[in-house]
MIZAVEX-397587 format. One line per 8 residues: number of its first residue (from 1); their letters; for each residue z, y, x of N, C-alpha, C, CB. Coordinates in Angstrom, 1 decimal, always signed. Each point is the difference from the previous one (the first is absolute). Glycine has a CB too. Layout:
<tipas>
NUM = a = Z/Y/X/Z/Y/X/Z/Y/X/Z/Y/X | ...;
</tipas>
This chain:
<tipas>
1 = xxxxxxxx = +0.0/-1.2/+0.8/+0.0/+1.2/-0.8/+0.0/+1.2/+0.9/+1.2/-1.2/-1.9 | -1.7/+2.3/+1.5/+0.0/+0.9/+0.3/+0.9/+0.9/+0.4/-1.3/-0.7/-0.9 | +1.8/+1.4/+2.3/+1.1/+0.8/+0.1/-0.3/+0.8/+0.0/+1.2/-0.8/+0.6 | -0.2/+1.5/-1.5/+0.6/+1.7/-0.3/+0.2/+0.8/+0.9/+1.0/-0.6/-1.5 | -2.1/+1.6/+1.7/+0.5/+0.9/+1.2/+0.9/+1.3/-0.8/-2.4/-0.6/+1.7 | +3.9/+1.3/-0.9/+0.8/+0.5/-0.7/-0.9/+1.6/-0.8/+2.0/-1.4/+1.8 | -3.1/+1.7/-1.7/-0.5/+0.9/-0.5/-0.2/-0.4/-1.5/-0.9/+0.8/+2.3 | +0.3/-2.1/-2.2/+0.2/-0.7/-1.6/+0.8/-0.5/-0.7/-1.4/-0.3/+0.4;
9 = xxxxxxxx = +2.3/+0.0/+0.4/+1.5/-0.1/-0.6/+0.2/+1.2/-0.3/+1.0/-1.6/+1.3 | -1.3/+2.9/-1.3/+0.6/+1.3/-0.1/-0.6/+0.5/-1.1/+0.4/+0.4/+2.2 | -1.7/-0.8/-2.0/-0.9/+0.5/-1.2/+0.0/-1.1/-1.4/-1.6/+1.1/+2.2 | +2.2/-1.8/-2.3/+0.6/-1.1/-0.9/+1.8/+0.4/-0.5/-1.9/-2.1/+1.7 | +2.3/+2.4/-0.7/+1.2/+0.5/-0.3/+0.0/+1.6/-0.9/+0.6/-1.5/+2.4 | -1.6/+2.2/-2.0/-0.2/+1.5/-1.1/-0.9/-0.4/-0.9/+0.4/+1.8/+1.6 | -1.2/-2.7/-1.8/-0.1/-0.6/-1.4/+0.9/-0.1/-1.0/-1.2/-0.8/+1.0 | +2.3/-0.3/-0.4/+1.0/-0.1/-0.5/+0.9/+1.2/-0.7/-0.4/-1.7/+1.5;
17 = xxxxxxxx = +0.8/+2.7/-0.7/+0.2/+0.8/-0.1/-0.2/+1.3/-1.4/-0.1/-1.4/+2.3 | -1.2/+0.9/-1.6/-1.5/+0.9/-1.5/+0.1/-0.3/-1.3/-1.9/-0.2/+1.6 | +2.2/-1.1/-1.7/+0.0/-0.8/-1.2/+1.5/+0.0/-0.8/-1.9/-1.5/+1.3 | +2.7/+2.0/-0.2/+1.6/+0.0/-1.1/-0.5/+1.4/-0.3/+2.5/-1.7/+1.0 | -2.8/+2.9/-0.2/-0.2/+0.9/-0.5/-0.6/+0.2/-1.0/+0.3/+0.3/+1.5 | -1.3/-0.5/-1.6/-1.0/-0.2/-1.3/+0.8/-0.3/-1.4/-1.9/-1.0/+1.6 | +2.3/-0.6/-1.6/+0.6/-0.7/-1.0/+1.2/+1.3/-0.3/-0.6/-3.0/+0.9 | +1.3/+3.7/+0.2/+0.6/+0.9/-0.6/+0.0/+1.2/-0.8/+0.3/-0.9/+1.4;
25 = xxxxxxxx = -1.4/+1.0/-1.4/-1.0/+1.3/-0.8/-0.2/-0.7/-1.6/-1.7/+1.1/+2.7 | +1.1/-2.2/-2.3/-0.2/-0.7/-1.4/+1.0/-0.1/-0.8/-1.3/-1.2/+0.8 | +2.7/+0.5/-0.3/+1.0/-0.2/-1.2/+0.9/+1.1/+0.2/-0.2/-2.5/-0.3 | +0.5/+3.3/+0.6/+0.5/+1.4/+0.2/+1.4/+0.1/-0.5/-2.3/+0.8/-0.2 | +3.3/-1.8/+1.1/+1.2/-0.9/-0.6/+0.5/+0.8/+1.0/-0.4/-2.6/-1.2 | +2.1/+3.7/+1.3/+0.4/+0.1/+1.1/+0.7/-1.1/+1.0/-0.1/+1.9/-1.3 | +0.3/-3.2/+0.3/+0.9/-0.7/+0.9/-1.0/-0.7/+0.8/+2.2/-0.3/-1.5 | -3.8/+0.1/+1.4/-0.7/-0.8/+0.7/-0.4/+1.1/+1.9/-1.0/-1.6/-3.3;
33 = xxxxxxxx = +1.3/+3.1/+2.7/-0.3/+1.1/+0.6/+0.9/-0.5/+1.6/-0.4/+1.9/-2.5 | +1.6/-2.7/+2.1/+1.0/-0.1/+1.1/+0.0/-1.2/+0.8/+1.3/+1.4/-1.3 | -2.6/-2.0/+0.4/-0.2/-1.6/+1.2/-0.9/+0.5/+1.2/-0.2/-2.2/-2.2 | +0.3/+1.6/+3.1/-0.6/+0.0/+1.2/-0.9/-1.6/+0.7/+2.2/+2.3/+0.2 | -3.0/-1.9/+0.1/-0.9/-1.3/+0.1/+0.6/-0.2/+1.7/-2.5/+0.5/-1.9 | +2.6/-2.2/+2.6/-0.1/+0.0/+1.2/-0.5/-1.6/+0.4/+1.9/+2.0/+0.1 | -2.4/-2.4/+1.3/-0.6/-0.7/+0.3/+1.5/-1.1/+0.6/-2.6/+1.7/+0.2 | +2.1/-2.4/-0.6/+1.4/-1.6/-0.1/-0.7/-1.7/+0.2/+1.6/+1.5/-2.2;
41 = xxxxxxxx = -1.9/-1.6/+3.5/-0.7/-1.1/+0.4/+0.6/-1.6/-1.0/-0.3/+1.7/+2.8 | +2.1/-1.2/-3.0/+0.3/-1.2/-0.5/-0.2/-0.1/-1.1/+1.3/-0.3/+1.3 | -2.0/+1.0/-2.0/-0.2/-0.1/-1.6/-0.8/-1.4/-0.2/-0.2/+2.7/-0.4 | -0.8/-2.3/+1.2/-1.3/-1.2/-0.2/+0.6/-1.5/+0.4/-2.1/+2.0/+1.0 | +3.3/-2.2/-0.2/+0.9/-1.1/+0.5/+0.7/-0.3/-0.6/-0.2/+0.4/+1.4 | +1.3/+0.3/-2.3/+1.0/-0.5/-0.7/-0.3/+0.0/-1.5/+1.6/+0.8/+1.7 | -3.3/-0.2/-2.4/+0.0/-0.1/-1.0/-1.6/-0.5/-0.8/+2.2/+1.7/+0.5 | -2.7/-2.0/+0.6/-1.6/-0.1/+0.0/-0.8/+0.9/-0.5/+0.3/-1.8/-0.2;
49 = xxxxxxxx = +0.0/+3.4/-0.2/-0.3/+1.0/-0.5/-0.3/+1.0/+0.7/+1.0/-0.7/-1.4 | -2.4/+1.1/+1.1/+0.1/+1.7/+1.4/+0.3/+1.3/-0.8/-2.0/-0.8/+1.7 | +2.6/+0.7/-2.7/+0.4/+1.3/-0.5/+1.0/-0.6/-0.9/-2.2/+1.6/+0.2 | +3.5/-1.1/-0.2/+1.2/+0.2/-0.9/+0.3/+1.4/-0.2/+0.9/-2.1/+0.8 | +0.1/+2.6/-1.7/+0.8/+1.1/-0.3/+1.8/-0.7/+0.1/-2.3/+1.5/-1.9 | +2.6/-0.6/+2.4/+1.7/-0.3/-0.3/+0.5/+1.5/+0.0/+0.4/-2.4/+1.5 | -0.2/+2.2/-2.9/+0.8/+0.9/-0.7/+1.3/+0.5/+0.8/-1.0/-1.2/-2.2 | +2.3/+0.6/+2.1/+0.7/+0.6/+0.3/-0.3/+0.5/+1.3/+1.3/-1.0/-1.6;
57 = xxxxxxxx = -2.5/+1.0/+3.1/+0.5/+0.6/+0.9/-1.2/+1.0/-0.4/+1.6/-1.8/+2.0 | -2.0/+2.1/-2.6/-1.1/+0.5/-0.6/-1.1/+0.4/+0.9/+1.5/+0.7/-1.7 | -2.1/-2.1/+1.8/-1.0/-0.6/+0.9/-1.0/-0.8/-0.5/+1.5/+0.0/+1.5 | -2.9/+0.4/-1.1/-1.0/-1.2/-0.4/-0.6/+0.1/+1.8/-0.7/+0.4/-3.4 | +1.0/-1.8/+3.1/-0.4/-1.1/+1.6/-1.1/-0.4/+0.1/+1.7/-1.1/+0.2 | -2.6/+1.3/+0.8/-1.0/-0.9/+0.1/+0.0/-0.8/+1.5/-1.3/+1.6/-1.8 | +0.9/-2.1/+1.7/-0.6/-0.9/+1.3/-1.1/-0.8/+0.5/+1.7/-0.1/-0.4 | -2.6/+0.8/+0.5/-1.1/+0.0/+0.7/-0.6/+0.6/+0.7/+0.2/-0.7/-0.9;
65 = xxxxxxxx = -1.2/+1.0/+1.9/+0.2/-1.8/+0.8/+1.4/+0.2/+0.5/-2.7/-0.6/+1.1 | +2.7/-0.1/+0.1/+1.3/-0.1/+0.6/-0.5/-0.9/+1.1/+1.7/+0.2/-2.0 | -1.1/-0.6/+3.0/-0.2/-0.4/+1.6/-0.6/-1.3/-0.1/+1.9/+1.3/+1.0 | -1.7/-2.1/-2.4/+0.3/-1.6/-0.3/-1.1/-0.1/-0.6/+2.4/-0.4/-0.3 | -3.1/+0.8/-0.6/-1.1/-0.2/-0.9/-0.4/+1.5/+0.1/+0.8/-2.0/-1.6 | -1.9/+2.0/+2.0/-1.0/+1.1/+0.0/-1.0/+0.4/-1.5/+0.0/-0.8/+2.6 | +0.5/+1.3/-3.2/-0.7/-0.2/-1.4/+0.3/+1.5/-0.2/+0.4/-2.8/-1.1 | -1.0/+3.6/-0.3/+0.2/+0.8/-0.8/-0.4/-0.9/-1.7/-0.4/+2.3/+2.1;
73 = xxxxxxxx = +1.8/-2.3/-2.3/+0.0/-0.8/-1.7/-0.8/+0.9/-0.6/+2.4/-1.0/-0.4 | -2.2/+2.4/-0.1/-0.4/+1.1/-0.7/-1.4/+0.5/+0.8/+2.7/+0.5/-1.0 | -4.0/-1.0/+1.5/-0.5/+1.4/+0.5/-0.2/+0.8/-0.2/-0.4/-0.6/+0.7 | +0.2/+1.0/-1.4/-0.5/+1.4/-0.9/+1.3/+0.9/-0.5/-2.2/-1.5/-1.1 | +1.4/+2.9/+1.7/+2.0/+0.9/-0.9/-0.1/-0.6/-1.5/+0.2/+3.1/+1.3 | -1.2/-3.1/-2.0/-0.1/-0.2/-1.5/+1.0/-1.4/-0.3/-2.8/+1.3/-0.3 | +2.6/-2.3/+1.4/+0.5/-1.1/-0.4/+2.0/+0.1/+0.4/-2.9/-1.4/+0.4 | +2.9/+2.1/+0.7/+1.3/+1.0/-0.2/+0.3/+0.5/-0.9/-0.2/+0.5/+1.4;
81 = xxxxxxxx = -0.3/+0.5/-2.0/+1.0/+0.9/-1.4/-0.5/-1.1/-1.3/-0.2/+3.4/+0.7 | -0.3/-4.8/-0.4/-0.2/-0.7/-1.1/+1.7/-0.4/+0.4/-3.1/-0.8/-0.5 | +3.3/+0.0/+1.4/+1.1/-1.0/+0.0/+1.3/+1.2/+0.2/-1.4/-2.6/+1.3 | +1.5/+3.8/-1.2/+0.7/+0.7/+0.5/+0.5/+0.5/-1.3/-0.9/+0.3/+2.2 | -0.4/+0.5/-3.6/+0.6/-0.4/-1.5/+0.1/-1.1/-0.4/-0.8/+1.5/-0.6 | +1.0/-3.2/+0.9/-0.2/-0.4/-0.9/+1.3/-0.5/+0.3/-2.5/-0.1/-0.5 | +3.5/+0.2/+1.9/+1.3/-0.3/+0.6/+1.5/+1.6/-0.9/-2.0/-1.4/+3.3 | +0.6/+2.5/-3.3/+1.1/+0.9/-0.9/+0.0/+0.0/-1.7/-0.2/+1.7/+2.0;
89 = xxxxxxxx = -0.6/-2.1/-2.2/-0.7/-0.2/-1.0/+1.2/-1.3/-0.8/-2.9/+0.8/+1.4 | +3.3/-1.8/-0.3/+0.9/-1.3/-0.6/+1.6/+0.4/+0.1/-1.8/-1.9/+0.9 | +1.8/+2.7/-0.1/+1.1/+1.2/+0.5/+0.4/+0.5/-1.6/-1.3/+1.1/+2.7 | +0.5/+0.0/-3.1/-0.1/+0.4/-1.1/+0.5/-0.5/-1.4/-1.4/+0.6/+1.5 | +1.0/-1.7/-1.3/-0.3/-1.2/-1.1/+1.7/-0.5/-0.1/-3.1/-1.0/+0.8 | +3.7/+0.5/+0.1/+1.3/-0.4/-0.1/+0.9/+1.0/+0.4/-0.7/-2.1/+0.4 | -0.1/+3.4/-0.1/+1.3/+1.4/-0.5/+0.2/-0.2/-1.9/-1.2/+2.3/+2.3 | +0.2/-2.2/-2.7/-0.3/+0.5/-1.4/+0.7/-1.0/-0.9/-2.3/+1.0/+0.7;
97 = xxx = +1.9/-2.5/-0.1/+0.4/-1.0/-0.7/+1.6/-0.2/-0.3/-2.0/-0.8/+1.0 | +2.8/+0.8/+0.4/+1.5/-0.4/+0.4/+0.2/+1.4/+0.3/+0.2/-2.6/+0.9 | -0.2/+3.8/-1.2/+0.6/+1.1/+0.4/+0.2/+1.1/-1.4/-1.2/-0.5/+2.7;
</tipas>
């Protein structure tokens, strides 16, 4: 497979970035205003998933690539602010439900 030179790690990483922004503009929720996106190699290890949210540290994780598997799950920013609403989006869903 192909390795990641850190310029595209970077440029993958402000995708990321781009895409919580965005999704932020869309649902225009202050409490989603205070999550912060960050890169977490062990996501993809401890949960088979390259994108979670965790609420209480008010974080959405991704992990990819990483040193181990050279991949981008999402390539496209669009496929970013897809999984990025669709992680606040479930967020949302069990505020509304149990809150």
């Amino acid at each position: 497979m192909e390795k990641y030179s850190s310029r595209q790690i970077e440029k993958i990483k402000t995708e990321w970035h781009e895409a919580l922004e965005q999704m932020q503009k869309y649902y225009e929720n202050e409490v989603f205003k205070s999550f912060k996106i960050e890169y977490d190699a062990s996501i993809w290890y401890q949960f088979k998933n390259p994108a979670l949210i965790f609420p209480t540290e008010r974080e959405m994780r991704f992990s990819t690539p990483n040193s181990h598997i050279n991949f981008d799950y999402y390539p496209s920013l669009l496929a970013k602010l897809g999984i990025t609403a669709h992680n606040f989006a479930y967020l949302a869903d069990i505020a509304e439900y149990y809150f």
